[in-house]
PDB file with SEQRES, HELIX, SHEET and CRYST1 records, atoms N, CA, C and O in Angstrom:
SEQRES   1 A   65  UNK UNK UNK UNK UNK UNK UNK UNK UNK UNK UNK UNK UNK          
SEQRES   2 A   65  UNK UNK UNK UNK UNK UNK UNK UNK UNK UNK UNK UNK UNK          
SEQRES   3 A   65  UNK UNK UNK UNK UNK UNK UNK UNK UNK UNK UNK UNK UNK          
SEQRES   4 A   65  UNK UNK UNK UNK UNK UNK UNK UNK UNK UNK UNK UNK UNK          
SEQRES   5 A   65  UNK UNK UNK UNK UNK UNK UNK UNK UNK UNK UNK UNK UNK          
HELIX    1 AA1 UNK A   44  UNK A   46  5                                   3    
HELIX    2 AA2 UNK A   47  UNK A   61  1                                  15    
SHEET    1 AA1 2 UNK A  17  UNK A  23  0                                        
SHEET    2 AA1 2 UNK A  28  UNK A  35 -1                                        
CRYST1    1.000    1.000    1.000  90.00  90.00  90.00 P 1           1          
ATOM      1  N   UNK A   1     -40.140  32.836 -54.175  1.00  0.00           N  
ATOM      2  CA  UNK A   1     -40.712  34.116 -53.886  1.00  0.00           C  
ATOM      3  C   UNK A   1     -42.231  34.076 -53.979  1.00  0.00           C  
ATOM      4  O   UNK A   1     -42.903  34.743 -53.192  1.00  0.00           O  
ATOM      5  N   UNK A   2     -42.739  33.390 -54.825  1.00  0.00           N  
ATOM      6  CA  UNK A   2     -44.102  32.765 -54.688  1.00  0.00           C  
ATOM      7  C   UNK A   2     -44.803  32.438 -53.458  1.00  0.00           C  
ATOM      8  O   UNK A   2     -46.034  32.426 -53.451  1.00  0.00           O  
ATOM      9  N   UNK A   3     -44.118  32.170 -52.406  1.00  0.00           N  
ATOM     10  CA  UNK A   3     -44.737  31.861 -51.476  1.00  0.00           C  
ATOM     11  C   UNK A   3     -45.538  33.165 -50.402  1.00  0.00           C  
ATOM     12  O   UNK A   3     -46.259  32.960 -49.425  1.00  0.00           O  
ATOM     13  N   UNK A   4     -45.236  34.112 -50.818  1.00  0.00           N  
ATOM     14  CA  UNK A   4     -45.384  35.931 -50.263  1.00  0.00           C  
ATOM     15  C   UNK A   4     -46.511  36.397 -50.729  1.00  0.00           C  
ATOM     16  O   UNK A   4     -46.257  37.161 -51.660  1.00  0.00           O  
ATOM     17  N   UNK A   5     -48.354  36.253 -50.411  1.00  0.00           N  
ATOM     18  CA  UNK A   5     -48.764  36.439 -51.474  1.00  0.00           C  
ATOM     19  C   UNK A   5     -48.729  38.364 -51.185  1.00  0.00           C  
ATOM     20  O   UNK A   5     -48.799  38.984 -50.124  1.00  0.00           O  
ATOM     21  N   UNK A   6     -48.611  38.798 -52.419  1.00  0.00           N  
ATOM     22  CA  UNK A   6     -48.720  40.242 -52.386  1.00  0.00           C  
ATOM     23  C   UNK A   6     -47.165  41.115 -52.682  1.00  0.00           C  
ATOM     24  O   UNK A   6     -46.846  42.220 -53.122  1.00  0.00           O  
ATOM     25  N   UNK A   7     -46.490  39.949 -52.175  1.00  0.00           N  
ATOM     26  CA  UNK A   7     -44.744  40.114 -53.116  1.00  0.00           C  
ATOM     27  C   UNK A   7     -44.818  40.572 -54.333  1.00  0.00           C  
ATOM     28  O   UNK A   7     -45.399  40.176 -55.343  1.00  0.00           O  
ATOM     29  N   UNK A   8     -43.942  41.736 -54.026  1.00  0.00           N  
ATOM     30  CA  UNK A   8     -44.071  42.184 -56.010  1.00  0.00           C  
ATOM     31  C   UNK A   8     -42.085  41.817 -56.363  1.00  0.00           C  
ATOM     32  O   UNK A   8     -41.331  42.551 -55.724  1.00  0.00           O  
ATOM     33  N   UNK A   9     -41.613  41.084 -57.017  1.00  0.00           N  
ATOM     34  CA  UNK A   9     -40.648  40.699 -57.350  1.00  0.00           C  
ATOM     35  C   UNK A   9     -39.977  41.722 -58.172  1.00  0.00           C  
ATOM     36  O   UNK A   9     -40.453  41.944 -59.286  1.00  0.00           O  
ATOM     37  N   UNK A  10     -38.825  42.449 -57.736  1.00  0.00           N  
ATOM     38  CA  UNK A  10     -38.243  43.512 -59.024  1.00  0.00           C  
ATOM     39  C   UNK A  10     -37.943  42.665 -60.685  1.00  0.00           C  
ATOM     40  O   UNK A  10     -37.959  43.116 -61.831  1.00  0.00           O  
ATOM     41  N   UNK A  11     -37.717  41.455 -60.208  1.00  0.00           N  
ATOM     42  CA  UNK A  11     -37.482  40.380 -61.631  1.00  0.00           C  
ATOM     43  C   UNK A  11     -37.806  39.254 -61.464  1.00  0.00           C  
ATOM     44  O   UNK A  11     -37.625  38.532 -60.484  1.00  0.00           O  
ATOM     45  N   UNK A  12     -38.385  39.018 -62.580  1.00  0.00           N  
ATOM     46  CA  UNK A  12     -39.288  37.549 -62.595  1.00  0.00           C  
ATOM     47  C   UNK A  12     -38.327  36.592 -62.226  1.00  0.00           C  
ATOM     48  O   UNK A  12     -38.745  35.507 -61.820  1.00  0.00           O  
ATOM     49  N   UNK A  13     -37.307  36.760 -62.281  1.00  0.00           N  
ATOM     50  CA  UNK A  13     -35.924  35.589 -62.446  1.00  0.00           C  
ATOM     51  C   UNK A  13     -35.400  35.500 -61.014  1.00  0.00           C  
ATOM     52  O   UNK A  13     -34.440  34.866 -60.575  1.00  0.00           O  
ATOM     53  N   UNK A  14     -36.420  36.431 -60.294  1.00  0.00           N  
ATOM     54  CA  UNK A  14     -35.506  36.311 -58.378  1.00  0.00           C  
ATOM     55  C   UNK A  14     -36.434  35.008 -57.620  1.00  0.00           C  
ATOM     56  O   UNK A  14     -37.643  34.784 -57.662  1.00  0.00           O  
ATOM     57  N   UNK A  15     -35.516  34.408 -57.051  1.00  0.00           N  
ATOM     58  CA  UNK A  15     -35.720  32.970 -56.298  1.00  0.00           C  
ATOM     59  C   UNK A  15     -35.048  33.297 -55.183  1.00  0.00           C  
ATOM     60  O   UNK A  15     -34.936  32.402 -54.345  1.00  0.00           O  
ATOM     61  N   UNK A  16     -34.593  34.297 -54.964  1.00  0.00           N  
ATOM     62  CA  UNK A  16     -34.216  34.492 -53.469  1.00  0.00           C  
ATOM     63  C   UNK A  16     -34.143  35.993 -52.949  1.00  0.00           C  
ATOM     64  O   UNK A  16     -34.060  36.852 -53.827  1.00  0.00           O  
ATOM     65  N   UNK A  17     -34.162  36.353 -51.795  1.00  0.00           N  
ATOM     66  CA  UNK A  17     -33.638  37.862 -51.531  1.00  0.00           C  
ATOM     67  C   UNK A  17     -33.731  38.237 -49.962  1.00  0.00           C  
ATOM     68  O   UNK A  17     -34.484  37.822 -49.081  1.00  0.00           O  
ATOM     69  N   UNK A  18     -32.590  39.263 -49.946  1.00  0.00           N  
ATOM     70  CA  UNK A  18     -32.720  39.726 -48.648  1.00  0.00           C  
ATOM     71  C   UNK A  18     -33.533  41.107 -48.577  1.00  0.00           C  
ATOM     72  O   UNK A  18     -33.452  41.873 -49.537  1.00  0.00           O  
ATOM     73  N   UNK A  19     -34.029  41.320 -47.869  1.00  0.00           N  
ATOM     74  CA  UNK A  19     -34.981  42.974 -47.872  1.00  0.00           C  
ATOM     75  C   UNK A  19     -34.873  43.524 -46.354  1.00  0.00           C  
ATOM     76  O   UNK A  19     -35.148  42.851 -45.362  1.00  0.00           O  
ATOM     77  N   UNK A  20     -34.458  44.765 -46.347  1.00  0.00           N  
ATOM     78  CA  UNK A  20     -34.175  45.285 -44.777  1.00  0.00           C  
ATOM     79  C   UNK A  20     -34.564  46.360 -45.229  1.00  0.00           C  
ATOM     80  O   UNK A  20     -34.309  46.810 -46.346  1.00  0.00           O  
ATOM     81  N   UNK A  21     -35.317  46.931 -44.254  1.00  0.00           N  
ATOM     82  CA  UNK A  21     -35.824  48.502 -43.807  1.00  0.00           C  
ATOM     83  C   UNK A  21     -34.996  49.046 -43.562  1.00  0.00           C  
ATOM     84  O   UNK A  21     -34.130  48.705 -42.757  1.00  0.00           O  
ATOM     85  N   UNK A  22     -35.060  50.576 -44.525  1.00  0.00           N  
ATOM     86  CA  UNK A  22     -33.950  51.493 -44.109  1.00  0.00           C  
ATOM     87  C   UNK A  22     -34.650  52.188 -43.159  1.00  0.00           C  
ATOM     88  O   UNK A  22     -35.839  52.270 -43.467  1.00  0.00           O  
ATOM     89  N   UNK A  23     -34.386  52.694 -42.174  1.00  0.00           N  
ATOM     90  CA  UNK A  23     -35.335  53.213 -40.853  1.00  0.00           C  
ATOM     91  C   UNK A  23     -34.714  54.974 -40.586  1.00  0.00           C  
ATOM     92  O   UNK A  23     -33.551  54.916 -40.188  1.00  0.00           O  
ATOM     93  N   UNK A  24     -35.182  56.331 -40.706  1.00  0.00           N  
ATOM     94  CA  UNK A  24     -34.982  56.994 -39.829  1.00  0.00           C  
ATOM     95  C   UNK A  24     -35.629  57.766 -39.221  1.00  0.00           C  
ATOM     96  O   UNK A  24     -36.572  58.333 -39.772  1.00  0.00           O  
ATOM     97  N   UNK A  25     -35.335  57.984 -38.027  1.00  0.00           N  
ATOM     98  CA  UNK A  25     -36.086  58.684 -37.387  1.00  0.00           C  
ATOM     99  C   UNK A  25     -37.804  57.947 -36.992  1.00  0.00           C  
ATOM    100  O   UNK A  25     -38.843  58.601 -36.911  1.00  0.00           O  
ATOM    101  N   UNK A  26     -37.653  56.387 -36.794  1.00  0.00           N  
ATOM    102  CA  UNK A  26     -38.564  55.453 -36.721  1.00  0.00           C  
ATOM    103  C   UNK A  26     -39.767  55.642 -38.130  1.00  0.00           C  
ATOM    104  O   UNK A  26     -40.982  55.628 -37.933  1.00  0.00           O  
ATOM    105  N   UNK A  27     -39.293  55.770 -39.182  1.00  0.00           N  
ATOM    106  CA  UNK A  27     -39.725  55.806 -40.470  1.00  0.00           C  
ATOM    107  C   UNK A  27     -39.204  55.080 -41.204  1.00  0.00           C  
ATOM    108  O   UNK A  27     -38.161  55.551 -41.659  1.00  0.00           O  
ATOM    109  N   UNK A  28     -39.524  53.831 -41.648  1.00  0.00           N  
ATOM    110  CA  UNK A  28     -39.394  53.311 -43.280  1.00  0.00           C  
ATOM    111  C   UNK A  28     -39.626  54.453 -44.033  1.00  0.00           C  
ATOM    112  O   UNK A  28     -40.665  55.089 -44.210  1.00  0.00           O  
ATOM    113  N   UNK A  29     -38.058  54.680 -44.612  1.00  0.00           N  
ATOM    114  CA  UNK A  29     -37.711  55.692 -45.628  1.00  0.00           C  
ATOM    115  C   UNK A  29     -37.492  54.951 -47.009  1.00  0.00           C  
ATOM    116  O   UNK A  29     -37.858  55.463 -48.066  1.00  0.00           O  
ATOM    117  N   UNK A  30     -36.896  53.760 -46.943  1.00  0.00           N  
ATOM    118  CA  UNK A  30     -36.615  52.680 -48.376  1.00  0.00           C  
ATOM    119  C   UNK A  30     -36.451  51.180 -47.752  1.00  0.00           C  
ATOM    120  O   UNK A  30     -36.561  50.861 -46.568  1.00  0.00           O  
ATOM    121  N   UNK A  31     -36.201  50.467 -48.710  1.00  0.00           N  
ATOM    122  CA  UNK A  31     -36.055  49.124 -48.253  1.00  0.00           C  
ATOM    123  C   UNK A  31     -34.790  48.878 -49.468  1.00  0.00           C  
ATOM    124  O   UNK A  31     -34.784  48.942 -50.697  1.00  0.00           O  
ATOM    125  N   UNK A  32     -33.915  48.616 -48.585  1.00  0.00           N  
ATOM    126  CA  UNK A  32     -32.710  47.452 -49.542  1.00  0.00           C  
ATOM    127  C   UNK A  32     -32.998  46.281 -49.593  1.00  0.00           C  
ATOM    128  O   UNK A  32     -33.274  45.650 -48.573  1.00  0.00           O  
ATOM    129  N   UNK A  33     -32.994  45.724 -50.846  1.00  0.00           N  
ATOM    130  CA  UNK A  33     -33.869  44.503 -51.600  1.00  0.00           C  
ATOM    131  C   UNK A  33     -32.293  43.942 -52.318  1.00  0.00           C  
ATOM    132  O   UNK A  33     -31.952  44.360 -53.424  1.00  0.00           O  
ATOM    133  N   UNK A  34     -31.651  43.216 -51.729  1.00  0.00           N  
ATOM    134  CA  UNK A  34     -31.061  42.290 -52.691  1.00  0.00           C  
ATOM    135  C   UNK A  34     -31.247  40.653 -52.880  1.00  0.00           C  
ATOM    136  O   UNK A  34     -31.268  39.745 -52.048  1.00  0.00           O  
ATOM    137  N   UNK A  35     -31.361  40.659 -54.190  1.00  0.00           N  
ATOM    138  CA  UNK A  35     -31.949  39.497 -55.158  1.00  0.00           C  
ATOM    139  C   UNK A  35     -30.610  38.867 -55.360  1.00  0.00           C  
ATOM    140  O   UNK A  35     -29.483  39.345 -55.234  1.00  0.00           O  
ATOM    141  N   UNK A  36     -31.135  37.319 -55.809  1.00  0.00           N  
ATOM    142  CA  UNK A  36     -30.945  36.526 -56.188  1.00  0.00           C  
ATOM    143  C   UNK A  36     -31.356  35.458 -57.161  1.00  0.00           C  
ATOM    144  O   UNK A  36     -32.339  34.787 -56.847  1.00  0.00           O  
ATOM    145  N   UNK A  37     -30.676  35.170 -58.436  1.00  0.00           N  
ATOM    146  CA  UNK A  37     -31.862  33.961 -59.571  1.00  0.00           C  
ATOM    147  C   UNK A  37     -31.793  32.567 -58.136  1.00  0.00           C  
ATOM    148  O   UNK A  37     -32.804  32.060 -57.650  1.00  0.00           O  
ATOM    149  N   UNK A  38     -30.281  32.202 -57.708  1.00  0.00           N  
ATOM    150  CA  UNK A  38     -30.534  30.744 -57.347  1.00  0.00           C  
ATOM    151  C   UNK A  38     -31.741  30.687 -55.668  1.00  0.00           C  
ATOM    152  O   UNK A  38     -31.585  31.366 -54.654  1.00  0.00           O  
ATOM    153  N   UNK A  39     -32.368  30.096 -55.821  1.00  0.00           N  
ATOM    154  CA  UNK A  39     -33.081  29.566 -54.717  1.00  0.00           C  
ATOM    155  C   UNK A  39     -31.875  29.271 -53.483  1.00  0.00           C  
ATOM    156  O   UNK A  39     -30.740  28.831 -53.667  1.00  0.00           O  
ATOM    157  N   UNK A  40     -32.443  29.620 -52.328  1.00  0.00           N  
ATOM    158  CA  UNK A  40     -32.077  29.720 -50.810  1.00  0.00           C  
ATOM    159  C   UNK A  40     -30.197  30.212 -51.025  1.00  0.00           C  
ATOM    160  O   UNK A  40     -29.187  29.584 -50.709  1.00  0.00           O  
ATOM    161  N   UNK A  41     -30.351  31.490 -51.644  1.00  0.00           N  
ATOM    162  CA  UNK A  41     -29.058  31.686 -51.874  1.00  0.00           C  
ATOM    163  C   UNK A  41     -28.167  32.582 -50.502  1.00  0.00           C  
ATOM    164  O   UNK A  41     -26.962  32.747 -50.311  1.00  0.00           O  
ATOM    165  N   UNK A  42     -29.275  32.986 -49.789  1.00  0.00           N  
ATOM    166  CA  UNK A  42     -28.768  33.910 -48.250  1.00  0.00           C  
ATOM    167  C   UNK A  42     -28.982  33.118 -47.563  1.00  0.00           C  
ATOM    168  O   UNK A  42     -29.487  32.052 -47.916  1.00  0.00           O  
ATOM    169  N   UNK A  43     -28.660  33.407 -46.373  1.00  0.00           N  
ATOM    170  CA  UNK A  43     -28.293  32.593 -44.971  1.00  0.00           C  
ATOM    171  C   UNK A  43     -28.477  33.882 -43.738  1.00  0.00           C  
ATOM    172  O   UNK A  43     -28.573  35.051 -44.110  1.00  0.00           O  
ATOM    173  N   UNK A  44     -28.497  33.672 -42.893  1.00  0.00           N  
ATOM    174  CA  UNK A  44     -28.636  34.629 -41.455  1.00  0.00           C  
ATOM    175  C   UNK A  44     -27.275  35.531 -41.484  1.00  0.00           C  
ATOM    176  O   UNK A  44     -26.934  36.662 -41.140  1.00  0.00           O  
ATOM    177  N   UNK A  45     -26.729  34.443 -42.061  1.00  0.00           N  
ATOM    178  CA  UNK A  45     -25.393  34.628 -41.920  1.00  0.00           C  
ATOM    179  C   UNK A  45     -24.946  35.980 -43.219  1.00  0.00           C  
ATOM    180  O   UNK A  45     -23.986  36.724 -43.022  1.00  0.00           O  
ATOM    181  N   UNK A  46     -25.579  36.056 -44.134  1.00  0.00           N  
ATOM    182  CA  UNK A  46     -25.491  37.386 -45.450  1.00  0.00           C  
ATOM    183  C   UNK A  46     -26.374  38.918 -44.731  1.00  0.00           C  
ATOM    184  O   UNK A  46     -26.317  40.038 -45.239  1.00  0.00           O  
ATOM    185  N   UNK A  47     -27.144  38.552 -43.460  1.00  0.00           N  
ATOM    186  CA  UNK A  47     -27.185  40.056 -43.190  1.00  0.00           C  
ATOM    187  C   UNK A  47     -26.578  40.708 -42.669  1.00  0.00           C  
ATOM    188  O   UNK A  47     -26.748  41.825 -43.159  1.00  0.00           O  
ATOM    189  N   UNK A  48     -25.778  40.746 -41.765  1.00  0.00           N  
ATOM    190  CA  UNK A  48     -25.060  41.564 -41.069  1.00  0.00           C  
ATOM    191  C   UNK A  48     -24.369  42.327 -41.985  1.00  0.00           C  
ATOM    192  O   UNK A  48     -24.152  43.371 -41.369  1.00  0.00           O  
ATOM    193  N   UNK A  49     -23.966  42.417 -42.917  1.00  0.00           N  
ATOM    194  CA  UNK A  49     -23.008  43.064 -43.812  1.00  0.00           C  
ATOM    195  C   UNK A  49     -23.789  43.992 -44.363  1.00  0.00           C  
ATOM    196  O   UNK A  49     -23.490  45.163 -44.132  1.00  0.00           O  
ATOM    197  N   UNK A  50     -24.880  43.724 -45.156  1.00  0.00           N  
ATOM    198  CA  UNK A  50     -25.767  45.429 -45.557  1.00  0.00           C  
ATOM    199  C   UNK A  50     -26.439  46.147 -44.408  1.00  0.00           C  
ATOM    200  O   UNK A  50     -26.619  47.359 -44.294  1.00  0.00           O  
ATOM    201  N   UNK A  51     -26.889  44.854 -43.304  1.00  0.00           N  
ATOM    202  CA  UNK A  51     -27.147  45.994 -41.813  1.00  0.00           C  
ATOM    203  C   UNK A  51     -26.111  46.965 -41.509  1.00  0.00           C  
ATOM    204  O   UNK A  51     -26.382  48.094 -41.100  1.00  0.00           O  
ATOM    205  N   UNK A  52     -24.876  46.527 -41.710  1.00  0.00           N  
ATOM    206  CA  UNK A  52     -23.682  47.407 -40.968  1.00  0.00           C  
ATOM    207  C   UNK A  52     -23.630  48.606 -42.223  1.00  0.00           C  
ATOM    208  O   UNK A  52     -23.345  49.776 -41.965  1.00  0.00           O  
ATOM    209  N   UNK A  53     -23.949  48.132 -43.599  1.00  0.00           N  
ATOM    210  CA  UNK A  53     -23.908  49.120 -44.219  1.00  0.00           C  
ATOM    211  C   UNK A  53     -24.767  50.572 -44.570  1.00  0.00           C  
ATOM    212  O   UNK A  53     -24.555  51.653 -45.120  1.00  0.00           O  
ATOM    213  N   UNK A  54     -25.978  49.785 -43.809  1.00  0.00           N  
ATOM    214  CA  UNK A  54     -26.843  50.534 -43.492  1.00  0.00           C  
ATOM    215  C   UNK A  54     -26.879  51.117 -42.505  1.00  0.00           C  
ATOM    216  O   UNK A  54     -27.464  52.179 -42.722  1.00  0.00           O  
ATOM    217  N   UNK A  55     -26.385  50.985 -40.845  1.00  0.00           N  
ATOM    218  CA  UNK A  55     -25.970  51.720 -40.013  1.00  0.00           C  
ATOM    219  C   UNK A  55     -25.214  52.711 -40.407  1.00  0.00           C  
ATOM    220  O   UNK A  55     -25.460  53.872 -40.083  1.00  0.00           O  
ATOM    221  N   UNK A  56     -24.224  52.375 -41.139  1.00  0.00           N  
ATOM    222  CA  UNK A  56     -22.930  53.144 -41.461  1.00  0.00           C  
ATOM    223  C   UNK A  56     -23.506  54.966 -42.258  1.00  0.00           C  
ATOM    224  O   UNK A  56     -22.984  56.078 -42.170  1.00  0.00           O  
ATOM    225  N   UNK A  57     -24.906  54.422 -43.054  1.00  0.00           N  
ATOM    226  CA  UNK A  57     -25.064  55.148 -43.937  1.00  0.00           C  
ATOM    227  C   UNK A  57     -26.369  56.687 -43.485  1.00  0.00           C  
ATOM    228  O   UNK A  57     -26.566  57.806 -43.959  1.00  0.00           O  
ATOM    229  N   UNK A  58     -27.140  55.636 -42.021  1.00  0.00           N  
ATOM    230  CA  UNK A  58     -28.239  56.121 -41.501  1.00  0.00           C  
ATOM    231  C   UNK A  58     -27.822  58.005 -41.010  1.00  0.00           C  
ATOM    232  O   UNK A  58     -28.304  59.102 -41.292  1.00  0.00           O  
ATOM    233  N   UNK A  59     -26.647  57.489 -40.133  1.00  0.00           N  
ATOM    234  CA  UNK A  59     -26.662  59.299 -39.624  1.00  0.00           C  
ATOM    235  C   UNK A  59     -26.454  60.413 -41.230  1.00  0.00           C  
ATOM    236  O   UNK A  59     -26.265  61.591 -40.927  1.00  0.00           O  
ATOM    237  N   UNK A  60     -26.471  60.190 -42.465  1.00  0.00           N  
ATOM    238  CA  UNK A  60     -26.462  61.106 -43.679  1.00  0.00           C  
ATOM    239  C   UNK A  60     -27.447  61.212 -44.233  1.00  0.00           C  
ATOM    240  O   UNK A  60     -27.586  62.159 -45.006  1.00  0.00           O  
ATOM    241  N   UNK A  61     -28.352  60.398 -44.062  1.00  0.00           N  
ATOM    242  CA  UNK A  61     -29.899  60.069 -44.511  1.00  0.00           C  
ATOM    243  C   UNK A  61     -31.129  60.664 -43.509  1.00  0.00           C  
ATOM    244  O   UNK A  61     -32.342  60.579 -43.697  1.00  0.00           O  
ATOM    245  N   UNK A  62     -30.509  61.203 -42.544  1.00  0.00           N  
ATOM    246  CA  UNK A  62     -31.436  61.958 -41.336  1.00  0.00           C  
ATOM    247  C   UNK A  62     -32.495  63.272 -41.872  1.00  0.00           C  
ATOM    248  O   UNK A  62     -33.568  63.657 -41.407  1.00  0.00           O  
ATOM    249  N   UNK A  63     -31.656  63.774 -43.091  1.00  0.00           N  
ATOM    250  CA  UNK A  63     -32.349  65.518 -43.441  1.00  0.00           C  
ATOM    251  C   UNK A  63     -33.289  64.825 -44.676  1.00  0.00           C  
ATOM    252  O   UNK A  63     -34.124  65.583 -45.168  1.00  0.00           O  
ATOM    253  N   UNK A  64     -33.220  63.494 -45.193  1.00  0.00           N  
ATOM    254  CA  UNK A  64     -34.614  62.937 -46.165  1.00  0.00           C  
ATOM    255  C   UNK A  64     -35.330  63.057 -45.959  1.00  0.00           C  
ATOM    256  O   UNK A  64     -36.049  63.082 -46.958  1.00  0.00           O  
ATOM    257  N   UNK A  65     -36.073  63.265 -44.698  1.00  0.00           N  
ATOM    258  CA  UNK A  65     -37.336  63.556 -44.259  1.00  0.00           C  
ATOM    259  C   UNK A  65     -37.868  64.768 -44.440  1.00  0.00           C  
ATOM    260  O   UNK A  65     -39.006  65.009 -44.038  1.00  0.00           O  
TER     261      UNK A  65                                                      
END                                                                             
């Protein structure tokens, strides 16, 4: 995670993570940040599953604004 300069790490102990923009209404409203301690612990292949969960979740999150 060191390699990001300006990365602020939620825990000193993360060596890996996925981070996706929650988007509505073409607004970064939050970012889902999931961590990891072991180094290169995601793959291309670990996003699709919080994207879909995040689609799933976007049309209830519309009146946050």
């Amino acid at each position: 995670m060191e390699q990001f300069p300006g990365h602020i790490a939620c825990d000193p102990r993360s060596r890996s993570e996925i981070a996706l923009p929650v988007m509505v209404g073409g607004q970064v409203i939050a970012v889902l940040d999931i961590d990891s301690r072991k180094p290169a612990q995601f793959d291309e292949g670990d996003v699709p599953p919080p994207t879909k969960i995040l689609d799933l979740l976007r049309p209830h999150l519309t009146g946050t604004l």
